[in-house]
SERO-4910 file (N, C-alpha, C, O; in steps of 0.05 Angstrom, whole numbers):
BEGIN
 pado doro    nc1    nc2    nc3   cac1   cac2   cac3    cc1    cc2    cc3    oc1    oc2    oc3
  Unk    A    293    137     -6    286    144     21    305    130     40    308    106     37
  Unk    A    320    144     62    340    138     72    320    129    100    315    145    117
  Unk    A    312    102    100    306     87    126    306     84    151    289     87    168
  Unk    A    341     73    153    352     71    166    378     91    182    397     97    168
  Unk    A    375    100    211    392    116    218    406    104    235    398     86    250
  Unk    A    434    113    235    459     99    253    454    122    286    473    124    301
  Unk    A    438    130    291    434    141    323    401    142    328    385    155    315
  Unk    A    396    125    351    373    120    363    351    144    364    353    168    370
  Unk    A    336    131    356    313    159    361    302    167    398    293    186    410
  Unk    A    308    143    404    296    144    436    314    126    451    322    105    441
  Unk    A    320    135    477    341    125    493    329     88    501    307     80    495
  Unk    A    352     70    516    339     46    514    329     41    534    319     18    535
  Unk    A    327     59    557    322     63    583    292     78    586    278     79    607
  Unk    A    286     87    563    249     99    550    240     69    543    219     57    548
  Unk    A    261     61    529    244     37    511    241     16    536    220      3    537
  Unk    A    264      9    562    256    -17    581    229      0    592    211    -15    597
  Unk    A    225     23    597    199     29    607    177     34    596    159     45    609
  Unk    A    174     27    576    154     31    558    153     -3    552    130    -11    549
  Unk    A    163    -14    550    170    -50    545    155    -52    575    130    -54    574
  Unk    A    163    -52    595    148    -61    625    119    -40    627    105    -52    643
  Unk    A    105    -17    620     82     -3    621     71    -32    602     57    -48    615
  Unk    A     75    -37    584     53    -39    563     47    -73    573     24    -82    576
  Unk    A     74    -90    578     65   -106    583     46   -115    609     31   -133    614
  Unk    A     57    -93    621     34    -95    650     -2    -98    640    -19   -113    647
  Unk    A     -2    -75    619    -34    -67    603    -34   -100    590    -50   -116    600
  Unk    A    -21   -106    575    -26   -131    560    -32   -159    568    -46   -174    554
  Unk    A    -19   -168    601    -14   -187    608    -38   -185    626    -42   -207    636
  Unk    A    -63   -162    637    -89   -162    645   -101   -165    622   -113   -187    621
  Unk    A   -102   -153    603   -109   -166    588   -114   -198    584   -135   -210    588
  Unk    A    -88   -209    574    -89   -231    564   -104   -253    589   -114   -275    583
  Unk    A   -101   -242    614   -111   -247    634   -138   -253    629   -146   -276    627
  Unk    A   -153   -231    626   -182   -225    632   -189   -252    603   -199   -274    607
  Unk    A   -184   -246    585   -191   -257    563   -188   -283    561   -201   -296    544
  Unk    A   -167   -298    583   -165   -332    580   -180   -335    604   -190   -357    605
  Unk    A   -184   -321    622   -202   -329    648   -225   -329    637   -240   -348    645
  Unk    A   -236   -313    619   -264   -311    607   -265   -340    590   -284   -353    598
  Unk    A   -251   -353    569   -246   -368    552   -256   -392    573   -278   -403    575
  Unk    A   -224   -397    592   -224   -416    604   -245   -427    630   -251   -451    635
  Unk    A   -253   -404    643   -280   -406    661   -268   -409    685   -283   -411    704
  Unk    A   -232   -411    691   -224   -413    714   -201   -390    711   -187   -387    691
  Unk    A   -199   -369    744   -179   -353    738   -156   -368    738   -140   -362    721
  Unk    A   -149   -392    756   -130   -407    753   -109   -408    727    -85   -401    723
  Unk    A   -134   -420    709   -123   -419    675   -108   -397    670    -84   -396    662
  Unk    A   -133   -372    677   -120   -354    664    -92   -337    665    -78   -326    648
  Unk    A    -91   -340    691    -64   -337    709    -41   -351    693    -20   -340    687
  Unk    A    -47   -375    687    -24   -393    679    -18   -380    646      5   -376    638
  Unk    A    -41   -376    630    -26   -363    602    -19   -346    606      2   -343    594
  Unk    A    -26   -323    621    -23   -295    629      9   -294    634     26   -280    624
  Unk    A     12   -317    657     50   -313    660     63   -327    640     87   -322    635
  Unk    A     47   -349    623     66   -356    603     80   -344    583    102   -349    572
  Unk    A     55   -320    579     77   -307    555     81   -281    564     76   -264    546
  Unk    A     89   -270    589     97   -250    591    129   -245    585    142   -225    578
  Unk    A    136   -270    590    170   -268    580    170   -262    563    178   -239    559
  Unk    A    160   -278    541    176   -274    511    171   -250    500    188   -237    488
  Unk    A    137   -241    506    122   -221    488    148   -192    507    153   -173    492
  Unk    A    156   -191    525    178   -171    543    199   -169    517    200   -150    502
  Unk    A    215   -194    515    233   -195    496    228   -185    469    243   -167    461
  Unk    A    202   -195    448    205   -180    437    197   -160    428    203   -152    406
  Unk    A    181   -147    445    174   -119    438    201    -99    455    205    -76    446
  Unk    A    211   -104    468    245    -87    480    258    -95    438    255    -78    420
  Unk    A    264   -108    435    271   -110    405    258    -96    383    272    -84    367
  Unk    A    230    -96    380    211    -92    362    218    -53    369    221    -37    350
  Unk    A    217    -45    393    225    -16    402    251     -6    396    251     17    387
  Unk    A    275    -19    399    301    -13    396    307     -9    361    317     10    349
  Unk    A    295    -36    351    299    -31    314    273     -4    307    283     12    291
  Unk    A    252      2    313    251     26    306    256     47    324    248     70    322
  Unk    A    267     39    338    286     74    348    312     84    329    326    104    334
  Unk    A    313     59    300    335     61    284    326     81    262    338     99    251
  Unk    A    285     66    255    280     78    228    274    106    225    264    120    242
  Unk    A    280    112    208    270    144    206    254    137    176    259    128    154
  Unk    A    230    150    191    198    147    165    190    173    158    169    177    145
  Unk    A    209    195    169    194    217    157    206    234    136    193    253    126
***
């Protein structure tokens, strides 16, 4: 089974917008869920922006390497 393809399945300009939609959904999330934990929105604010960087980075990556695979 040939995996891997040398031309993108989806442009990288789909994938930065789909990388910024999801983390918008994720980062209320993670929001709602440490404000609930922590009992102050304060807190929750603060994990909420902590990991919006990285989790940006690697899901733009985690999107680009399968815009490589081909699974069908």
């Amino acid at each position: 089974m040939d995996v891997w393809k040398g031309r993108p399945r989806s442009s990288a300009t789909r994938s930065v917008l789909k990388t910024l939609s999801w983390r918008i959904t994720a980062s209320i999330d993670t929001f709602l869920i440490a404000w609930f934990v922590t009992g102050t929105p304060w807190m929750g604010g603060s994990i909420a922006l902590g990991e919006i960087l990285t989790k940006l980075i690697w899901y733009y990556l985690h999107e680009r390497i399968w815009a490589h695979i081909n699974v069908e």
